[in-house]
N, C-alpha and C positions, 0 to 999 in steps of 0.2 A: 467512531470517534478517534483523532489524531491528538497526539500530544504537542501542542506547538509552544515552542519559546520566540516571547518578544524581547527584543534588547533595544532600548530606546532610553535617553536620560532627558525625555520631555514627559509628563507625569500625562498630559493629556491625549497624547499620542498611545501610550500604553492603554490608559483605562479605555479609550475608541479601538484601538484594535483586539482588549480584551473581550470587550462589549461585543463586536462584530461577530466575531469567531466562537464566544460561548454561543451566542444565538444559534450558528452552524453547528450544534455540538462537540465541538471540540474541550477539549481540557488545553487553560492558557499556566504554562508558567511566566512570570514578568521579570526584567532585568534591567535596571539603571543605567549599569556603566558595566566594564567589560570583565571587573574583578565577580560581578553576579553573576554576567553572562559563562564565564569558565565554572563556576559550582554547577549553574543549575544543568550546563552542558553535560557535567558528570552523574548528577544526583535525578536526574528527569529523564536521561538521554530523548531529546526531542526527535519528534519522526519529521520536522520543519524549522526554522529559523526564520523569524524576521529582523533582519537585522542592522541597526542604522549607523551609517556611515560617522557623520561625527560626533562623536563623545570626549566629553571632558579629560578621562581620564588615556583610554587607549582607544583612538579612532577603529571603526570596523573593519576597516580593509587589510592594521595590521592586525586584529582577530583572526581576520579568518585566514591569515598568512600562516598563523600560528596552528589555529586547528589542523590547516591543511600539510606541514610541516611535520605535526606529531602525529598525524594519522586518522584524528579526529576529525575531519568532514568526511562523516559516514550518513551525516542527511544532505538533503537539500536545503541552498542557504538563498534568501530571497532580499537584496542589497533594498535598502529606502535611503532617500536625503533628498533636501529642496536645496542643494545649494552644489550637489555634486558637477562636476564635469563630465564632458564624454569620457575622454581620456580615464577620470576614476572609474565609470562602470566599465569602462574595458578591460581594465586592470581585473575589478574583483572578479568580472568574468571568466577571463583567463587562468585566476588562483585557482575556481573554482563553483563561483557562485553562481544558480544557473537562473537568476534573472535578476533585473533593477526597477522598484518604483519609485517614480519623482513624487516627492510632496507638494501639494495636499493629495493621500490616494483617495481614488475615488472604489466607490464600493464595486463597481465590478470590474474594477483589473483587480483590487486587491484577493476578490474571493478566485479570478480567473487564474491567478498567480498561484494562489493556495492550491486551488485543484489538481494544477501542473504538480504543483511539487509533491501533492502529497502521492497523485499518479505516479510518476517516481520513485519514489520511496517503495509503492506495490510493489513494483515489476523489481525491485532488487529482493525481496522477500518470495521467500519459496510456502507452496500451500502444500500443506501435507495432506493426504486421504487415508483415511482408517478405515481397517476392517473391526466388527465388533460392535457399532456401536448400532441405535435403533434409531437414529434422524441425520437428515442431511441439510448443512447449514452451512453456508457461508457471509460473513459479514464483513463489513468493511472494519468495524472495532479488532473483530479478530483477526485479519489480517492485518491489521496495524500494531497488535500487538502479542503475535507470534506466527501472524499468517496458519492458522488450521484449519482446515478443512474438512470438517467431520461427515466421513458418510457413510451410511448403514447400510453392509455387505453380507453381514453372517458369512462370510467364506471360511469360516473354520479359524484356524491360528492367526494371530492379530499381527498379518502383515500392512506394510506402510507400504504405500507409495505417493512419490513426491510430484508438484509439477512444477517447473520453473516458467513465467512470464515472460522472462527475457527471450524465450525459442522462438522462433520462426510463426506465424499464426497456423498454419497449419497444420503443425508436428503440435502444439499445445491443444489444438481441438481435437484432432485423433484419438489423444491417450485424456480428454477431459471422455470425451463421448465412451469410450470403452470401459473407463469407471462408471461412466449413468448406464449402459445397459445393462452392466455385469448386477449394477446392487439391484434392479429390478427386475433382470432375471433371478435373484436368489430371492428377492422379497417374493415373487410371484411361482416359488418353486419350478422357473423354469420352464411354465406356459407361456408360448410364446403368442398364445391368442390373448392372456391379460395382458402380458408386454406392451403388445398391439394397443389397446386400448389404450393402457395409462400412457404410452408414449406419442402417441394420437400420429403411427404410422400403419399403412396398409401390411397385413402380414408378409406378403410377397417383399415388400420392398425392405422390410424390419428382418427377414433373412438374409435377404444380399448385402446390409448395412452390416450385419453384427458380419457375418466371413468375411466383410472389406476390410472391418475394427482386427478381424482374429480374434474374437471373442470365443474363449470356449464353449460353448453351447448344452454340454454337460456337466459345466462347471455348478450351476444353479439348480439343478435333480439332484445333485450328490448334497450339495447344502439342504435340500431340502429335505 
């Protein structure tokens, strides 16, 4: 579940994109005009913006000129209007925003847009892995809302290690895989015949994987 704010000063437009997007589980905050849109900016910090170009009071483009100026676009800001120009979405582009839908949206740019952005929003958040605890759980709620990564090591003192999204895919799968074999070799004391099984590799081939990882291999006897 993603926290998203709508800024829209059409009342219909807000309750259909509220409507849309609780159905996707998300939690909506709503914003009228651009003085609600700076509260709830502060008081919700959204992990998405949809945000529409003309409004009565302060158009969106200079919004997001503004957030982007104070330091505040730290999410992803997704432009709307039926009346814009190229020329405007090029502009908020360039401030910042990383896309535009024309009005009327239809439901699946609108959700295709959300998923970009809130993809985005992942990769700039770090997962953290814990030693200590007794399950291994990743969620998309929790990494939307501190990114952690809980996984049951028993390695003794409650070290962290982090992974960053943003790496290279191969350098994040290396040190993802070497925290899955390490917690069950500790869960499994270090049998590399149950390894085997629960990891549903041939023993031979689950030795040569864990020395390519540089897994300690007596790290998981000593836990045990």
């Amino acid at each position: 579940m993603a926290n998203i704010l709508v800024v829209d000063d059409e009342l219909g437009i807000r309750d259909l994109l509220s409507e849309i997007l609780n159905d996707e589980g998300h939690q909506i905050e709503l914003a009228e005009n651009a003085a609600q849109a700076r509260a709830a900016r502060t008081r919700a910090r959204p992990d998405l913006v949809l945000l529409d170009i003309w409004m009565p009071d302060t158009d969106g483009v200079t919004l997001l000129k503004e957030w982007s100026s104070n330091g505040q676009l730290t999410m992803p800001v997704i432009m709307m209007s039926g009346h814009a120009t190229i020329d405007t979405a090029v502009e908020a582009t360039k401030i910042g925003a990383m896309a535009f839908l024309e009005k009327p949206i239809t439901l699946q740019k609108l959700l295709k847009a959300v998923e970009q952005g809130l993809a985005r929003t992942l990769a700039r958040k770090p997962i953290a892995v814990s030693a200590g605890v007794r399950t291994a759980e990743l969620t998309l709620e929790a990494v939307m809302t501190g990114g952690t990564l809980a996984v049951a090591m028993d390695l003794g003192p409650q070290a962290t290690q982090s992974f960053f999204l943003e790496k290279p895919l191969r350098d994040a799968r290396d040190e993802f895989e070497k925290a899955y074999f390490e917690f069950h070799l500790a869960k499994e004391g270090g049998s590399m015949t149950r390894v085997a099984e629960k990891t549903g590799l041939e023993r031979t081939h689950l030795y040569r994987k864990l020395k390519q990882l540089g897994v300690d291999l007596s790290r998981g006897k000593r836990s045990a």
